[in-house]
PyMOL Python script that loads the backbone (N, CA, C, O; Angstrom):
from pymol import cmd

cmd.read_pdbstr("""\
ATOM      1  N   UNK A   1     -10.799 -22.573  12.497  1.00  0.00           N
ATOM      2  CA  UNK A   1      -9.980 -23.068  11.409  1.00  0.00           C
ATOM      3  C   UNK A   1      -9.077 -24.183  11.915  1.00  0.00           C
ATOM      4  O   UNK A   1      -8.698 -24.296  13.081  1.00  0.00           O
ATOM      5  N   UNK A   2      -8.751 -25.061  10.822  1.00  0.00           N
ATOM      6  CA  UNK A   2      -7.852 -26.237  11.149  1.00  0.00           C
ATOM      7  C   UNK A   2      -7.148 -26.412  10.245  1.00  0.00           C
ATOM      8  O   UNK A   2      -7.778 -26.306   9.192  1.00  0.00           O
ATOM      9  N   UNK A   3      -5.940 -26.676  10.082  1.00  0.00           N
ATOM     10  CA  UNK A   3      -4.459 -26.963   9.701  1.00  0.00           C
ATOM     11  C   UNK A   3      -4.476 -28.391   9.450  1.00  0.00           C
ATOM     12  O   UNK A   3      -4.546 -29.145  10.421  1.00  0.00           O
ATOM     13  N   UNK A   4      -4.421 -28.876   8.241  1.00  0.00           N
ATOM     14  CA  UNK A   4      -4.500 -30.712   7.807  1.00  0.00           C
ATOM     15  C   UNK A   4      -3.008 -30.852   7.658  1.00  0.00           C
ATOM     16  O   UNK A   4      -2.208 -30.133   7.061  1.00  0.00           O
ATOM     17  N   UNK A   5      -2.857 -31.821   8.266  1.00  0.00           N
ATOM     18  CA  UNK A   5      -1.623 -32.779   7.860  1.00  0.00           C
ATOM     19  C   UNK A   5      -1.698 -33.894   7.337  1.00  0.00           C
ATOM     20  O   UNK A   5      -1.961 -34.817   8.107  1.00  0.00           O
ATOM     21  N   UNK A   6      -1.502 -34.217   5.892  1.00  0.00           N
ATOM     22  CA  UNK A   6      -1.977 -35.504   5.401  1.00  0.00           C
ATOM     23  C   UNK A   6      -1.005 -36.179   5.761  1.00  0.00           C
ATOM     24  O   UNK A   6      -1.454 -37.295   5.499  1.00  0.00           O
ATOM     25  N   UNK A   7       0.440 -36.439   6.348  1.00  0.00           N
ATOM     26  CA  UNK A   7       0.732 -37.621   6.513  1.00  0.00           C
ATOM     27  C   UNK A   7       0.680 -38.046   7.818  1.00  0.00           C
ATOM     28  O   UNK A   7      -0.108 -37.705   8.700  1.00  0.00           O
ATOM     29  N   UNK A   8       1.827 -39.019   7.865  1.00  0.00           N
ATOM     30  CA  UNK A   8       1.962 -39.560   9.346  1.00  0.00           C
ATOM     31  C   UNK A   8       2.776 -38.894  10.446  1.00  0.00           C
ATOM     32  O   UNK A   8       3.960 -38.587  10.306  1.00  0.00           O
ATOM     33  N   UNK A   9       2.321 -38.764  11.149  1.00  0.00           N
ATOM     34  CA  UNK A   9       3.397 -37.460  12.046  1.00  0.00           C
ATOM     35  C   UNK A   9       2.808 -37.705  13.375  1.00  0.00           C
ATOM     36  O   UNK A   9       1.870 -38.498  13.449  1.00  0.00           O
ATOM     37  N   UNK A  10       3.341 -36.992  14.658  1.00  0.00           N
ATOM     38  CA  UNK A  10       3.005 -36.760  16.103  1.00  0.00           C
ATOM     39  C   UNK A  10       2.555 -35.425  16.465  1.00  0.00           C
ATOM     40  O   UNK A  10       2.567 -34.924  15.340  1.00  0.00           O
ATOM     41  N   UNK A  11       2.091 -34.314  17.390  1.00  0.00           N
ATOM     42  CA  UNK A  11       2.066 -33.212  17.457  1.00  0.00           C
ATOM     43  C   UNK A  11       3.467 -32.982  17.695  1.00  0.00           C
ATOM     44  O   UNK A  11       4.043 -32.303  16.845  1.00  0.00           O
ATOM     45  N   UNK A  12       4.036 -33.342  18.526  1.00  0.00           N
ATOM     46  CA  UNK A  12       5.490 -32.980  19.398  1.00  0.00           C
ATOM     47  C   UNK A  12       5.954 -32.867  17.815  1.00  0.00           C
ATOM     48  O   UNK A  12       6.775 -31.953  17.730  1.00  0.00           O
ATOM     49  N   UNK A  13       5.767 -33.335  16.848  1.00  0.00           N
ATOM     50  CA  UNK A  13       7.067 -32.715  15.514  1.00  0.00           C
ATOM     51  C   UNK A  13       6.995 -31.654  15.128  1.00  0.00           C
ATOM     52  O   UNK A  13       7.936 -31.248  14.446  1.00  0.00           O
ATOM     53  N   UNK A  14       5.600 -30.557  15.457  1.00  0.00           N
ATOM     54  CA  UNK A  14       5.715 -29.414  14.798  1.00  0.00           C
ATOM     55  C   UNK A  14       5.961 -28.375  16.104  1.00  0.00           C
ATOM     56  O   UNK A  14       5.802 -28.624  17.299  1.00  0.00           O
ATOM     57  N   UNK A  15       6.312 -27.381  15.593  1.00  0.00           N
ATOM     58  CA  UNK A  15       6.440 -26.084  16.891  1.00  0.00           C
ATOM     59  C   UNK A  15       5.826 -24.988  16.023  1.00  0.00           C
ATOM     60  O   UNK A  15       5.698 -25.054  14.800  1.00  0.00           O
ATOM     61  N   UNK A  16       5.472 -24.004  16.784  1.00  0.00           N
ATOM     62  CA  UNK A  16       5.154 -22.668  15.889  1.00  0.00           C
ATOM     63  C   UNK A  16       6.155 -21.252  17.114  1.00  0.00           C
ATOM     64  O   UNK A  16       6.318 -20.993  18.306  1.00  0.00           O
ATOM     65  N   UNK A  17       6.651 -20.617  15.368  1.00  0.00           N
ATOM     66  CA  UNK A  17       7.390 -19.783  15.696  1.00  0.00           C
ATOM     67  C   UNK A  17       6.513 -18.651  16.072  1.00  0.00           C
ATOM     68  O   UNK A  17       5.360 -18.878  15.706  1.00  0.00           O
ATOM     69  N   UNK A  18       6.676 -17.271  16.800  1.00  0.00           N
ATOM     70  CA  UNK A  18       5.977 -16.072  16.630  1.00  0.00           C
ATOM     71  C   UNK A  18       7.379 -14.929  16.199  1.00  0.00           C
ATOM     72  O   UNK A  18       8.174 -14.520  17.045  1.00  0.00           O
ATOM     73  N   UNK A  19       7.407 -14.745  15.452  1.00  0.00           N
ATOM     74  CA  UNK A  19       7.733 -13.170  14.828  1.00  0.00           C
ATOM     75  C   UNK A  19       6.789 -12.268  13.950  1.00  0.00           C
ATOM     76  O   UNK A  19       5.742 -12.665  13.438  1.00  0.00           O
ATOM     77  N   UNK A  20       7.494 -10.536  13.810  1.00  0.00           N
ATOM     78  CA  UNK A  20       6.960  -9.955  13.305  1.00  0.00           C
ATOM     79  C   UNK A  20       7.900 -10.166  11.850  1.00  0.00           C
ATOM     80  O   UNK A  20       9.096 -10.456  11.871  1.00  0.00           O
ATOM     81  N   UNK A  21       7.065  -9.950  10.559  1.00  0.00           N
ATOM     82  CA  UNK A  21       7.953  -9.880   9.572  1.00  0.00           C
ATOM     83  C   UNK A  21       7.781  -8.515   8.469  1.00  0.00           C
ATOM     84  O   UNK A  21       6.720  -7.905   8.336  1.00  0.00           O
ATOM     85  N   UNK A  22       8.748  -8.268   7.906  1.00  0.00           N
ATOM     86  CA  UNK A  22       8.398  -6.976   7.120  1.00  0.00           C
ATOM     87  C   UNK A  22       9.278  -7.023   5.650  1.00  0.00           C
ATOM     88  O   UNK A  22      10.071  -7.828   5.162  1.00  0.00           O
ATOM     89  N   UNK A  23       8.768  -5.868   5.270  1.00  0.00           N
ATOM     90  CA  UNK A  23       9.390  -5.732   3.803  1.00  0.00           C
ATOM     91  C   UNK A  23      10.626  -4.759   3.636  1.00  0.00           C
ATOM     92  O   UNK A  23      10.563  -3.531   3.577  1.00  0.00           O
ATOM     93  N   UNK A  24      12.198  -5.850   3.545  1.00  0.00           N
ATOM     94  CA  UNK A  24      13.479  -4.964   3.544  1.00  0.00           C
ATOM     95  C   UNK A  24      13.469  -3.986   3.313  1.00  0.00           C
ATOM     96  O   UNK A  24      13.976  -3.178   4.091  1.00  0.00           O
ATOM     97  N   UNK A  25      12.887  -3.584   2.130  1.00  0.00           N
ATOM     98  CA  UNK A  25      13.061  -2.019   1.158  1.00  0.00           C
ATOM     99  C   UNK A  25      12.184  -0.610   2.390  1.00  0.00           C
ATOM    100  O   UNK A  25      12.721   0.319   2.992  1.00  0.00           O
ATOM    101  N   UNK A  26      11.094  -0.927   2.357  1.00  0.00           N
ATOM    102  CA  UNK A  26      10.333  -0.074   3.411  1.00  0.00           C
ATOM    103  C   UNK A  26       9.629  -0.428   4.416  1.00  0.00           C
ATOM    104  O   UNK A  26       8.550   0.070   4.738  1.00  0.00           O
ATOM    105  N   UNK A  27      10.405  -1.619   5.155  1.00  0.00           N
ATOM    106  CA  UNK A  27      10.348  -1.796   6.537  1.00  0.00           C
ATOM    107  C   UNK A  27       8.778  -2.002   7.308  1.00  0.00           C
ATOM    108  O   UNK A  27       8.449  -2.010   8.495  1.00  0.00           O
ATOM    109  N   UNK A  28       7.736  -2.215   5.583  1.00  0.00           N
ATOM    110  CA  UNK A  28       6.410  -2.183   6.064  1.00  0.00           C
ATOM    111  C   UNK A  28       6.058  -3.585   6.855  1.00  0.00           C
ATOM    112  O   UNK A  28       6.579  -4.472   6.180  1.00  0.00           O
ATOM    113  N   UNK A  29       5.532  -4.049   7.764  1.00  0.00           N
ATOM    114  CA  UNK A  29       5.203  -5.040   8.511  1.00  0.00           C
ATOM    115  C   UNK A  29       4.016  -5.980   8.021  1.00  0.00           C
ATOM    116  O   UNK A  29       3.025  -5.253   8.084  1.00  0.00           O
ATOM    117  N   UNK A  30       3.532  -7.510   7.463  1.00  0.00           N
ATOM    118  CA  UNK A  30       3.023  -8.191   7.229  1.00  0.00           C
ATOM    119  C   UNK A  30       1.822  -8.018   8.197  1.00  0.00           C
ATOM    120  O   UNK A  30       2.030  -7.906   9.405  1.00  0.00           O
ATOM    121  N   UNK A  31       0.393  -7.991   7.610  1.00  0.00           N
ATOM    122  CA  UNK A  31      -0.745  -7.882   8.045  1.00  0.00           C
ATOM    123  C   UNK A  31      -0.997  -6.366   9.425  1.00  0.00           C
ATOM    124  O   UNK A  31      -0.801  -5.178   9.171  1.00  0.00           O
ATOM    125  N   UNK A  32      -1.334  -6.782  10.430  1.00  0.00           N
ATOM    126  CA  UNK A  32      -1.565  -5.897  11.135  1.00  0.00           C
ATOM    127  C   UNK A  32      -0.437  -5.651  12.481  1.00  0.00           C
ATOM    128  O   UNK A  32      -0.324  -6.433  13.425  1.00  0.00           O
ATOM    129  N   UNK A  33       0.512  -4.095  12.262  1.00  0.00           N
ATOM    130  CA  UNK A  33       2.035  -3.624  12.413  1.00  0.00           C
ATOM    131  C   UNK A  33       1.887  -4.667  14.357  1.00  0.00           C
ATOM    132  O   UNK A  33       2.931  -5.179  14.762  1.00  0.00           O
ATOM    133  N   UNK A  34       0.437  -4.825  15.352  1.00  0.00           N
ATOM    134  CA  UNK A  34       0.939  -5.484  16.564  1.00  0.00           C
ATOM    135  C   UNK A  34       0.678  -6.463  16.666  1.00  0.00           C
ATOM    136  O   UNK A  34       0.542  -6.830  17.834  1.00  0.00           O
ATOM    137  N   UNK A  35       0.454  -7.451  15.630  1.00  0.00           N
ATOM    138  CA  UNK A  35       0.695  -8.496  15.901  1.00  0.00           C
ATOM    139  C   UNK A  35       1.516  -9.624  14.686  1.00  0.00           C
ATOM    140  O   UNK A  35       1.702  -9.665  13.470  1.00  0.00           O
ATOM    141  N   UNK A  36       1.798 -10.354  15.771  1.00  0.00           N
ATOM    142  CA  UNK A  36       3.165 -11.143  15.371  1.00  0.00           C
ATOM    143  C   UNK A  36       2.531 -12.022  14.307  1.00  0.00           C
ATOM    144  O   UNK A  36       1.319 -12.098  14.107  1.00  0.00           O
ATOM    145  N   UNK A  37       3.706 -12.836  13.484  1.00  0.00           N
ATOM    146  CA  UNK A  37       2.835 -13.703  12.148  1.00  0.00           C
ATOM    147  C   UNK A  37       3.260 -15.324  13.095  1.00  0.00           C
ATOM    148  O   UNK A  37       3.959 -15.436  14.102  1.00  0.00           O
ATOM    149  N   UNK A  38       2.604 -16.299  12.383  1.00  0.00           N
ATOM    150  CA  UNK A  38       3.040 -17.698  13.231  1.00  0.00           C
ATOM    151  C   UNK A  38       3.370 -18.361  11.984  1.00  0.00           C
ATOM    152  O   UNK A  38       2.967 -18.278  10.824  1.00  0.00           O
ATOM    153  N   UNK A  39       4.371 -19.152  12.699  1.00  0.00           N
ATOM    154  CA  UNK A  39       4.869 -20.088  11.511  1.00  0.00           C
ATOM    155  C   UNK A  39       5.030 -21.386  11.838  1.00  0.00           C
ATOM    156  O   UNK A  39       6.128 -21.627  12.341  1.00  0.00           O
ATOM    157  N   UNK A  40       4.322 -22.269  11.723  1.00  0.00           N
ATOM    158  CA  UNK A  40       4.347 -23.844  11.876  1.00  0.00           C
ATOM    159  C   UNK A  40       5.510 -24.341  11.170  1.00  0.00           C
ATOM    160  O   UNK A  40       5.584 -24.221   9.947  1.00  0.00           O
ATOM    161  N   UNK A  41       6.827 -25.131  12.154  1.00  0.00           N
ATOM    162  CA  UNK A  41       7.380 -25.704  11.451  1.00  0.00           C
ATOM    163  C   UNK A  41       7.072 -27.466  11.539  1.00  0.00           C
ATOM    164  O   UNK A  41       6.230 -27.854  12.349  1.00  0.00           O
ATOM    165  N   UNK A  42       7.549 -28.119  10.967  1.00  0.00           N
ATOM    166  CA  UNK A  42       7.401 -29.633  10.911  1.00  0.00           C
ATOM    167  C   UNK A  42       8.937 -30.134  11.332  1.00  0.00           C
ATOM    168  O   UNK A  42       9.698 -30.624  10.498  1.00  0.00           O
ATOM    169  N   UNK A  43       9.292 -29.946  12.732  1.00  0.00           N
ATOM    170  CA  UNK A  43      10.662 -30.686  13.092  1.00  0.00           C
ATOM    171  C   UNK A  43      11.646 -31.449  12.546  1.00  0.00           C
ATOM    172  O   UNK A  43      12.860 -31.250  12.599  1.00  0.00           O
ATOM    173  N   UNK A  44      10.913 -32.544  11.895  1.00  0.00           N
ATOM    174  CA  UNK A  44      11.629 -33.646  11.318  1.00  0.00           C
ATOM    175  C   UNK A  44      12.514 -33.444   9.908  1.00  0.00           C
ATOM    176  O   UNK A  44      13.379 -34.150   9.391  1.00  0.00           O
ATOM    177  N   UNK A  45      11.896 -32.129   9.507  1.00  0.00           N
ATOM    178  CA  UNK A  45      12.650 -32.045   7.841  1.00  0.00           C
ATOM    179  C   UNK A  45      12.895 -30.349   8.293  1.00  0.00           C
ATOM    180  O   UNK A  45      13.694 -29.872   7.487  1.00  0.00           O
ATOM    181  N   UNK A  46      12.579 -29.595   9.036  1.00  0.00           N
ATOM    182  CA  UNK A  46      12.887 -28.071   9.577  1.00  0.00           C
ATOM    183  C   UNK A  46      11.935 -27.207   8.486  1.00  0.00           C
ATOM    184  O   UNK A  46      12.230 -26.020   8.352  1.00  0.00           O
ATOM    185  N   UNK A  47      10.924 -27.687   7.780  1.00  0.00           N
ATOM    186  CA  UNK A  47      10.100 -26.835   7.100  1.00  0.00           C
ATOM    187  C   UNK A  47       8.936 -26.270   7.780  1.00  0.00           C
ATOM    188  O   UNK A  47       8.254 -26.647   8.734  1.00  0.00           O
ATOM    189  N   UNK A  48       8.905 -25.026   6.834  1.00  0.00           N
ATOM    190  CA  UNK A  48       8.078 -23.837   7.655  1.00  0.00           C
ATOM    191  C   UNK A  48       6.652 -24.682   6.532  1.00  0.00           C
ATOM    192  O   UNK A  48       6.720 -24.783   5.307  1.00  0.00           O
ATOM    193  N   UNK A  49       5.861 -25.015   7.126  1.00  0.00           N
ATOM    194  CA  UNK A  49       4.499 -25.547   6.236  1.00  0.00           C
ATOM    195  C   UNK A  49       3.532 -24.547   6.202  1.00  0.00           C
ATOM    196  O   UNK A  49       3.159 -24.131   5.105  1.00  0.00           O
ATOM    197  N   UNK A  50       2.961 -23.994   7.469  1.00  0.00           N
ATOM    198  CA  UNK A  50       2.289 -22.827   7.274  1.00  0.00           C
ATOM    199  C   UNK A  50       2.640 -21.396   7.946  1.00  0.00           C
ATOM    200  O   UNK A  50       3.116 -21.300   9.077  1.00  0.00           O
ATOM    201  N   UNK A  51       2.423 -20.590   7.330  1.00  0.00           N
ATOM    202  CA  UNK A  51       2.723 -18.968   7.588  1.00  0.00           C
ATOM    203  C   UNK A  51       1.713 -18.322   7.604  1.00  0.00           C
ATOM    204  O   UNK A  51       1.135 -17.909   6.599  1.00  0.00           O
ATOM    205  N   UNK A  52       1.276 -18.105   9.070  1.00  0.00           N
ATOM    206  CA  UNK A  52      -0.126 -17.650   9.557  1.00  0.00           C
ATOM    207  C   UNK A  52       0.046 -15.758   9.561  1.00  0.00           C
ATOM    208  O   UNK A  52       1.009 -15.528  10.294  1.00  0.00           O
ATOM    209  N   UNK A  53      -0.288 -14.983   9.249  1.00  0.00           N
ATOM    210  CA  UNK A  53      -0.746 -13.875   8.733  1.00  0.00           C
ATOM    211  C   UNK A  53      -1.099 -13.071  10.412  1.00  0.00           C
ATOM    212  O   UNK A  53      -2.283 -12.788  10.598  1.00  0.00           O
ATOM    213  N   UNK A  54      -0.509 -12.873  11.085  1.00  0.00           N
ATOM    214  CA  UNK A  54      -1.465 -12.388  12.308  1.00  0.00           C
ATOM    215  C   UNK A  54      -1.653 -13.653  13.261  1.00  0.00           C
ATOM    216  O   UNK A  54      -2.306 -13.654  14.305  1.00  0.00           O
ATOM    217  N   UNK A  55      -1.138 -14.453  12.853  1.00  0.00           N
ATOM    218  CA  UNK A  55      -1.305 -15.635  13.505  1.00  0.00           C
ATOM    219  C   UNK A  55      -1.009 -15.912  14.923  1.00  0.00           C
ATOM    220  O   UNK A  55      -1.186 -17.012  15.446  1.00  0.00           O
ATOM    221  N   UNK A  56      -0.237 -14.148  15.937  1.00  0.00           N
ATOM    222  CA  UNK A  56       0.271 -14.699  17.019  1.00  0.00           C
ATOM    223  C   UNK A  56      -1.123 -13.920  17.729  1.00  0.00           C
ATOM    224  O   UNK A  56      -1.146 -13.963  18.959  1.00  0.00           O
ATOM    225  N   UNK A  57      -2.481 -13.093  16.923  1.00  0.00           N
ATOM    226  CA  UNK A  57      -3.496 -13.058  17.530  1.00  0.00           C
ATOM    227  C   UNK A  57      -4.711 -14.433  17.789  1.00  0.00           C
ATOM    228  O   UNK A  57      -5.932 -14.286  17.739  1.00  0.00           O
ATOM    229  N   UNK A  58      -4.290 -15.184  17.949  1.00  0.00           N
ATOM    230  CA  UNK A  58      -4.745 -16.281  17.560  1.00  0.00           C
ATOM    231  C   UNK A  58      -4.756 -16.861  19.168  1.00  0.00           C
ATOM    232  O   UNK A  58      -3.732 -16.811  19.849  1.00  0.00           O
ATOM    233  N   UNK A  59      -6.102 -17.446  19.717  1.00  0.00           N
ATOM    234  CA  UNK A  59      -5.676 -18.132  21.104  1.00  0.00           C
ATOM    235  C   UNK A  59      -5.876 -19.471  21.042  1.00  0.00           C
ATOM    236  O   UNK A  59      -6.108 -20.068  22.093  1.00  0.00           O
ATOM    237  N   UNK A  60      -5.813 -20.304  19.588  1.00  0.00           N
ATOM    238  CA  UNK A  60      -5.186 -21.643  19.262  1.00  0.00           C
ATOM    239  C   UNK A  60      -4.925 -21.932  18.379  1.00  0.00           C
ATOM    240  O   UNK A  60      -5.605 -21.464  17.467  1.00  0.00           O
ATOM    241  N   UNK A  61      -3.959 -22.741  18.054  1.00  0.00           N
ATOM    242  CA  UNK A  61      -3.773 -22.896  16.314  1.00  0.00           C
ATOM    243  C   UNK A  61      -3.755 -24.388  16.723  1.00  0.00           C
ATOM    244  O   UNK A  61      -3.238 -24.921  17.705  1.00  0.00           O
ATOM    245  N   UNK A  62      -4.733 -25.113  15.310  1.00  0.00           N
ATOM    246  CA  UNK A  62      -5.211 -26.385  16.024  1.00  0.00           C
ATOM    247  C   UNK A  62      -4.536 -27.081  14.583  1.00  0.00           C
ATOM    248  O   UNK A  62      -4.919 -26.694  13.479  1.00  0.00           O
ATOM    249  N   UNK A  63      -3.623 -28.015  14.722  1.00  0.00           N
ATOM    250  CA  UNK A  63      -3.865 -29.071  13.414  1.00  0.00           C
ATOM    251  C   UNK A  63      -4.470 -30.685  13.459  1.00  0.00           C
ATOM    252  O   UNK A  63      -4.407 -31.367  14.482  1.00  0.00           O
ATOM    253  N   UNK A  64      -4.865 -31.007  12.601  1.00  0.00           N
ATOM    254  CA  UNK A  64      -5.597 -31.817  12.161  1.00  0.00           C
ATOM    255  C   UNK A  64      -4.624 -32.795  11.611  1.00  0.00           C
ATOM    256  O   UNK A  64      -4.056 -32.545  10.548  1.00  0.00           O
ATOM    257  N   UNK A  65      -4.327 -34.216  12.456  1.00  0.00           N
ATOM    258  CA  UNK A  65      -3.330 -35.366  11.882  1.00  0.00           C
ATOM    259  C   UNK A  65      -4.236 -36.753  12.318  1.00  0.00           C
ATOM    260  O   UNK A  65      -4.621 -37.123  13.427  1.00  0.00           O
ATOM    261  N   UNK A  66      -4.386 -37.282  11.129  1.00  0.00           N
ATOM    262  CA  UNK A  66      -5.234 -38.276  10.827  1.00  0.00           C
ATOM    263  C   UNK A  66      -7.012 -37.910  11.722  1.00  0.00           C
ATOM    264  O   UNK A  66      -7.839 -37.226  11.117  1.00  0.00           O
ATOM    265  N   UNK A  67      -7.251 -38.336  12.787  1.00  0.00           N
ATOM    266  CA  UNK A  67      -8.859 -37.762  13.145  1.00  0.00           C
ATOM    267  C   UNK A  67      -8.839 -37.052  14.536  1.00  0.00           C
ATOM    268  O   UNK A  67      -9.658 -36.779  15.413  1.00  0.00           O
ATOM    269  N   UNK A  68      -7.382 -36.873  14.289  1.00  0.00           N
ATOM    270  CA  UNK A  68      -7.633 -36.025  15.965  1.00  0.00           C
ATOM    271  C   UNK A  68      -6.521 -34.696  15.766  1.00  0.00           C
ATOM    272  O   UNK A  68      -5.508 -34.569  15.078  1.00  0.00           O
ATOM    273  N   UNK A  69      -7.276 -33.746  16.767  1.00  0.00           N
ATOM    274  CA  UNK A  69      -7.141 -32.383  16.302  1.00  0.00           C
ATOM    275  C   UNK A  69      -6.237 -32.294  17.923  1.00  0.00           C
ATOM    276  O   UNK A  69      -6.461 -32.824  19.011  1.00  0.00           O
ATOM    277  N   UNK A  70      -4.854 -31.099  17.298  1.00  0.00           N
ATOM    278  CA  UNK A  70      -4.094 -30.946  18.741  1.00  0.00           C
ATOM    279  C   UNK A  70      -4.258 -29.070  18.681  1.00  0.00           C
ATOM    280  O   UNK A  70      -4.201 -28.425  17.634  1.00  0.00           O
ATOM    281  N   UNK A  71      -4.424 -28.600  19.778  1.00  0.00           N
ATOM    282  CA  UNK A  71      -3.803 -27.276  19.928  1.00  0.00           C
ATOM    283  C   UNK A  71      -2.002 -27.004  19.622  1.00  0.00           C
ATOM    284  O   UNK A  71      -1.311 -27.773  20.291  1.00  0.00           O
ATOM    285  N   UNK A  72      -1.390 -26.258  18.931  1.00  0.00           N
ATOM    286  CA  UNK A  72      -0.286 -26.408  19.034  1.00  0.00           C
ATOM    287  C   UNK A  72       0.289 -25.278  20.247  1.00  0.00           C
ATOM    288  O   UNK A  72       1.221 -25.352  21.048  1.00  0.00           O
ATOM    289  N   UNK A  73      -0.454 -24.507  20.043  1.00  0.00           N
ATOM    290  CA  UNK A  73      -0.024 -23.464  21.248  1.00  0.00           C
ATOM    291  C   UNK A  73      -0.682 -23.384  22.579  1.00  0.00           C
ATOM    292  O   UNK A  73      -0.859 -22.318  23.169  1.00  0.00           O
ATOM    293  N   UNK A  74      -1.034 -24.537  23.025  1.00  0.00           N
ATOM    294  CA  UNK A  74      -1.072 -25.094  24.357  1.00  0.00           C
ATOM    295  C   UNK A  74       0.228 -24.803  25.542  1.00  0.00           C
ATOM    296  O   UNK A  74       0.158 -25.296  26.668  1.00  0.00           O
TER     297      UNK A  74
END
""", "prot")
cmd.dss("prot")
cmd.show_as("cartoon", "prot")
cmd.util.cbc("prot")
cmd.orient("prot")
């Protein structure tokens, strides 16, 4: 899988977070309870763009900015 970024950007602008996240009321945990979710932010404006599901089982999360593809978790 690949992550599009339609505009103009660098890799160095995004980071990805790893936490676990859950539901206040009953403390149930998003996708599967050991592994962490990922969250791509975009530096320049501090937005979370994508919220990967399990995403810290993942051994690359690659996006796609204009024709070349970066690992972000390199």
């Amino acid at each position: 899988d690949v992550l599009v970024f339609g505009g103009t950007a660098r890799a160095d602008q995004f980071q990805v977070n790893f936490t676990h996240t859950a539901n206040k009321e009953t403390g149930e945990r998003s996708g599967d309870d050991d592994v962490q979710e990922a969250f791509v932010i975009y530096r320049p404006t501090g937005q979370i763009l994508w919220a990967l599901v399990d995403g810290g089982g993942e051994a690359s999360i690659n996006l796609q900015i204009g024709g070349d593809i970066f690992d972000l978790v390199v």
